[in-house]
C-alpha positions as CSV (number, residue, x, y, z in Angstrom):
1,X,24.3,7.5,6.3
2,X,20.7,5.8,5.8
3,X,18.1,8.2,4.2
4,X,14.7,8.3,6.0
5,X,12.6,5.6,5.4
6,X,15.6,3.2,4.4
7,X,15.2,-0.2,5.9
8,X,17.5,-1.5,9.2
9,X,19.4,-3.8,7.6
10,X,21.8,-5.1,11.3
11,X,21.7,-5.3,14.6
12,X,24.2,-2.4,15.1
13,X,21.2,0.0,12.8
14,X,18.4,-1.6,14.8
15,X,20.7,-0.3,17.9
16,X,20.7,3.3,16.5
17,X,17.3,3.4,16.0
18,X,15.3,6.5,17.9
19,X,13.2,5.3,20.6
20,X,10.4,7.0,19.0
21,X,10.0,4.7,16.4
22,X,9.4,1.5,18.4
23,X,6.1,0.3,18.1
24,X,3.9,0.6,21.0
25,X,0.8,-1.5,20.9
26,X,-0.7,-0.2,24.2
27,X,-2.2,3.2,22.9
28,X,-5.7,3.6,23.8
29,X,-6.3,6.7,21.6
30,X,-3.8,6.5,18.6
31,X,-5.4,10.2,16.7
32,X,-2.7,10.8,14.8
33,X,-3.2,7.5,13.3
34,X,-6.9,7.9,13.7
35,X,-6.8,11.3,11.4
36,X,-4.2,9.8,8.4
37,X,-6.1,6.7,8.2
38,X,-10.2,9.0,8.0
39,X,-8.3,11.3,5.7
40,X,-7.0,8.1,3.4
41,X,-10.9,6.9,3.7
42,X,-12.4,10.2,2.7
43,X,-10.5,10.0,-0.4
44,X,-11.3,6.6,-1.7
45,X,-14.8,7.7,-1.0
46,X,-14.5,11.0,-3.4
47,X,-12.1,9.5,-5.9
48,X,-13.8,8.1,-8.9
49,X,-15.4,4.8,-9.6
50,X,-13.0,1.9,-9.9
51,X,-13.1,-2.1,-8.9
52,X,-11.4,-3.8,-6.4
53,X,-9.4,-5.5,-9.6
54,X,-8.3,-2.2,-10.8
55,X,-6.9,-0.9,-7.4
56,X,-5.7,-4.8,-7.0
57,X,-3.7,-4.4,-10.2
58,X,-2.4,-0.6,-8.3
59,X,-1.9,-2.7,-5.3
60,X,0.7,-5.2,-7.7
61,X,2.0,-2.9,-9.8
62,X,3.3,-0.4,-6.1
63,X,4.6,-3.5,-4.6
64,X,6.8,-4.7,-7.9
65,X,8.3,-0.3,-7.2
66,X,9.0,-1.4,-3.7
67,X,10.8,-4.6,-4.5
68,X,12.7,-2.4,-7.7
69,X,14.0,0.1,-4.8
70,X,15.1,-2.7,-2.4
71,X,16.7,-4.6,-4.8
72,X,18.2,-1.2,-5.7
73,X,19.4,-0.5,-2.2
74,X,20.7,-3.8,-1.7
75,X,22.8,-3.6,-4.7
76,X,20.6,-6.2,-7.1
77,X,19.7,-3.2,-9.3
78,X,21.9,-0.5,-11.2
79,X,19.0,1.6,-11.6
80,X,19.0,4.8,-9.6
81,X,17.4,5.5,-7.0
82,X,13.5,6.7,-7.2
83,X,12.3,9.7,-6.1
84,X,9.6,8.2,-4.0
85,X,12.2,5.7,-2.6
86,X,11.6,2.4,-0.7
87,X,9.1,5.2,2.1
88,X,7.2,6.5,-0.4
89,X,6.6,3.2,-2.3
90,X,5.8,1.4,0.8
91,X,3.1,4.3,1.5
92,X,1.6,3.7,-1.8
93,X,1.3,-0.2,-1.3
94,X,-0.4,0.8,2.0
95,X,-3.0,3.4,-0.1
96,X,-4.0,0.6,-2.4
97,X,-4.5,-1.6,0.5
98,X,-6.8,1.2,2.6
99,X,-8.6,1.5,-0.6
100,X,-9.3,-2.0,-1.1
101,X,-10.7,-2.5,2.5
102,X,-12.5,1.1,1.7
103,X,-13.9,-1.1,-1.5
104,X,-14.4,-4.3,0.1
105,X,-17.0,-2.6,3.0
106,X,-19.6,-0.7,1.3
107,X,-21.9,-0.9,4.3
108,X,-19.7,1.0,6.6
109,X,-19.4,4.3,7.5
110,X,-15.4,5.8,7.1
111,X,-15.8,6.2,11.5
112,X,-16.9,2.6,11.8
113,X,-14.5,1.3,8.8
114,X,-11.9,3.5,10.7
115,X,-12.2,1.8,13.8
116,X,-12.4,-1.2,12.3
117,X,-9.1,-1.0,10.6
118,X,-7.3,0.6,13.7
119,X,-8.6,-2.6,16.1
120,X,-7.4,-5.1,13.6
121,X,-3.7,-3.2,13.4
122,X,-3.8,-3.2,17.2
123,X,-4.6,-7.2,17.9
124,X,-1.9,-8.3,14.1
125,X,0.6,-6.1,16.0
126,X,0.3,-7.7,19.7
127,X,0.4,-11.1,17.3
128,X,3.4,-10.0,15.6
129,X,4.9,-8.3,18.7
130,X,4.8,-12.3,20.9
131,X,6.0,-13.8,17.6
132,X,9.0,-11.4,17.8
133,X,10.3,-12.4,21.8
């Protein structure tokens, strides 16, 4: 049995997958998303002061724990498990990357930076979505 967040790793797992984690790319008000992603930019706003290199350096340092759990899940690794997993490490790589745009766009406002963010994921998934048929 595949713990939550655990990557689909065949066909016959992509088969099994709930419908409710397809993508859908033709939301017109995703708030859920909307809410996570203002929450995420409050918080780079109020955490203390750091450079883009220092939350770059983060950025490498959560992607090298992703690759360490799915090397472990694969097999590649005797290490156990971590408690974050290959979810929770992906989450964190996807922190360090809010905060980095949050960084990178001083002269926006978290509701325009917000919106800005959430128009970009829309248009890279329909990209990624023709690339995929």
């Amino acid at each position: 049995m595949k713990a939550l967040g655990d990557e689909l790793n065949d066909q016959k797992d992509l088969e099994k997958t709930p419908k409710k984690f397809t993508v859908d790319t033709d939301w017109t008000e995703p708030t859920i998303n909307k809410s996570i992603i203002r929450q995420a930019l409050d918080i780079c706003q109020d955490a203390p002061r750091r450079s883009i290199y220092e939350v770059l350096g983060q950025l490498v340092e959560e992607a090298g724990e992703l690759a360490t759990e799915i090397n472990i899940k694969n097999g590649f690794s005797k290490k156990p498990v971590g408690k974050d997993g290959i979810l929770g490490e992906a989450v964190d790589v996807l922190l360090c990357a809010l905060d980095i745009i949050w960084l990178n766009s001083a002269n926006l406002s978290n509701e325009e930076l917000e919106q800005m963010i959430l128009v970009t994921i829309k248009s890279k998934l329909e990209k990624w979505k023709t690339q995929q048929q």
